[in-house]
Structure formats: C-alpha cells, structure tokens
C-alpha positions in Angstrom: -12.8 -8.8 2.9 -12.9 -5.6 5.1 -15.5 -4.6 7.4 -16.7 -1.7 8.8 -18.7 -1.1 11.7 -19.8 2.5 13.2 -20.6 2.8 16.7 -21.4 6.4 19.2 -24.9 7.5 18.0 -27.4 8.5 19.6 -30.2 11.4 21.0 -28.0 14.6 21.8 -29.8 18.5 22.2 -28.7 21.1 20.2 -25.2 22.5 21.5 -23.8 18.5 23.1 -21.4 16.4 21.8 -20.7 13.2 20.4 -18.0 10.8 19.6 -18.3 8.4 16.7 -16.2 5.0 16.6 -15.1 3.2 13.3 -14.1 -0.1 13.7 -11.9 -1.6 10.8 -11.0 -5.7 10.2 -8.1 -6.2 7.5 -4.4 -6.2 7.6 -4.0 -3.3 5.5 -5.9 -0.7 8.0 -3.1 1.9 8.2 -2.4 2.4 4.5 -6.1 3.0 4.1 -7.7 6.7 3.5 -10.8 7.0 5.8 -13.6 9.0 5.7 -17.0 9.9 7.1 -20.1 11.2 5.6 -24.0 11.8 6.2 -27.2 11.5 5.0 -30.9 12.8 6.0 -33.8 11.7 4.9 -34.5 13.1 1.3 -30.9 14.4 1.3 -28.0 13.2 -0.7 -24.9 11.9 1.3 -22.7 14.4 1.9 -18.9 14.1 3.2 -17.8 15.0 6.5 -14.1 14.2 7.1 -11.1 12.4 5.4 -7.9 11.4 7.1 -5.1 9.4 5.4 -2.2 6.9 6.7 0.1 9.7 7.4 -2.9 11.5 9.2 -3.2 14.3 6.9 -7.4 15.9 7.5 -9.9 17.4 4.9 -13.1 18.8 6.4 -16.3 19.7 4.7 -16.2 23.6 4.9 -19.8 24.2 6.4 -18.6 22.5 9.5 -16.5 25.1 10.5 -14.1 23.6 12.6 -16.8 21.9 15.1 -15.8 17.8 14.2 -12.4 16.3 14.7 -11.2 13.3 12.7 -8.9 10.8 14.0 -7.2 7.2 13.4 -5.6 4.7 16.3 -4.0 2.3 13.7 -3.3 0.2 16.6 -6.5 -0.5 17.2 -8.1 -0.8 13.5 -10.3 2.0 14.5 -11.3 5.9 13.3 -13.2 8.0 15.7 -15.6 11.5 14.7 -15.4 14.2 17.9 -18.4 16.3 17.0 -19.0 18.9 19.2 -21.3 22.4 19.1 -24.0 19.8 17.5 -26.9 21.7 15.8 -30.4 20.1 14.7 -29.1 20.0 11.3 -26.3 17.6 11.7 -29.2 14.9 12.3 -28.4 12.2 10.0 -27.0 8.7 9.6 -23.3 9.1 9.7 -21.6 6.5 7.8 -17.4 5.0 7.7 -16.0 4.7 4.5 -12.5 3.5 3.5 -10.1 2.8 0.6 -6.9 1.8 -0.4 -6.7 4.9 -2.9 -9.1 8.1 -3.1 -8.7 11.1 -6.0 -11.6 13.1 -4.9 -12.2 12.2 -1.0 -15.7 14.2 -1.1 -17.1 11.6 -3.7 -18.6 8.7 -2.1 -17.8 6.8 -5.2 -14.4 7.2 -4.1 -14.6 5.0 -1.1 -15.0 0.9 -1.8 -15.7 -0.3 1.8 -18.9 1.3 4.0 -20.0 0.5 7.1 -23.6 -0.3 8.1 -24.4 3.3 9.6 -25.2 5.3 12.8 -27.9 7.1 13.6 -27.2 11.0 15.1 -30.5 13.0 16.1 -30.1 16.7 17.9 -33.2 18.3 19.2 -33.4 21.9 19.0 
C-alpha cells in the first residue's frame, strides 16, 4: 500500500509564501507521476501541479508562474513553493500520485491521495 501525507499549511497574508511537503511510503516512489491540487469550500478540486519521474512539470495556467513543483526521490518526498499567495489560493491542497496518468488535470487520474492541508491567506 502507498501512503501519502501533506505537511506546510498554514495562516499566511496575502503576498507570503509557502512551502508544501509530500511525503511518499512505497518502493516504487520515483516511477510515480505526482501531482497537487485544491479545493474550497463549495468549489470542485481543481489541479495545481504535475511532475513525472524524469521531472518533467504541468502547471494549471491561472497560476501564472507563482508555484514551483518538485520531487527529492531520495527522500520519497514532493514539495509545492507557492509564492505571491493571494486570498484566493485559500483551500485544502491535497498530494496525489500514480503509477500512470493520461490526463494529469483529472483527479480521477490519480489512485493514491493524501489526507490534505489546509492553506488560508488573509487579504
């Protein structure tokens, strides 16, 4: 079994930063594709960020270029830089991963998620 577990969140004002952790069990970490997405209350859960083995990106456009995905396959983990952090990135961001994705936007994609982690920026 593989688990998941997010760590970073917290209470950040509009214009900070945060860094997201992704902590990974399983053997077969570095052949996994990653990803992270989000969800507000009432809101659907939209992706973030892929990243593959090879460390290949795909970014949601309506970020526009303010998070940074990135893998450590040494240490099972994936991390989210977000930086420039407006009041409507406030969500639960959640880890995802799978051994094979055709359409990385589509949470159905993704057969492992982690438990969540809670983001809130005041304005």
């Amino acid at each position: 079994q593989v688990q998941l577990v997010e760590s970073g969140g917290g209470l950040v004002q509009a214009g900070g930063s945060l860094r997201l952790s992704c902590a990974a069990s399983g053997r077969a970490f570095s052949s996994y594709v990653m990803g992270w997405f989000r969800q507000a209350p009432g809101k659907e859960r939209d992706f973030v960020a892929a990243i593959w083995s090879g460390g290949s990106t795909y970014y949601t456009d309506s970020l526009k270029g303010r998070f940074t995905i990135s893998r450590d396959n040494a240490k099972n983990t994936m991390y989210l830089q977000m930086n420039s952090l407006k009041p409507e990135d406030t969500a639960v961001y959640y880890c995802a991963a799978s051994g094979l994705v055709r359409i990385p936007t589509a949470p159905r994609e993704y057969y492992y998620w982690g438990q969540g982690t809670q983001v809130t920026v005041s304005s």
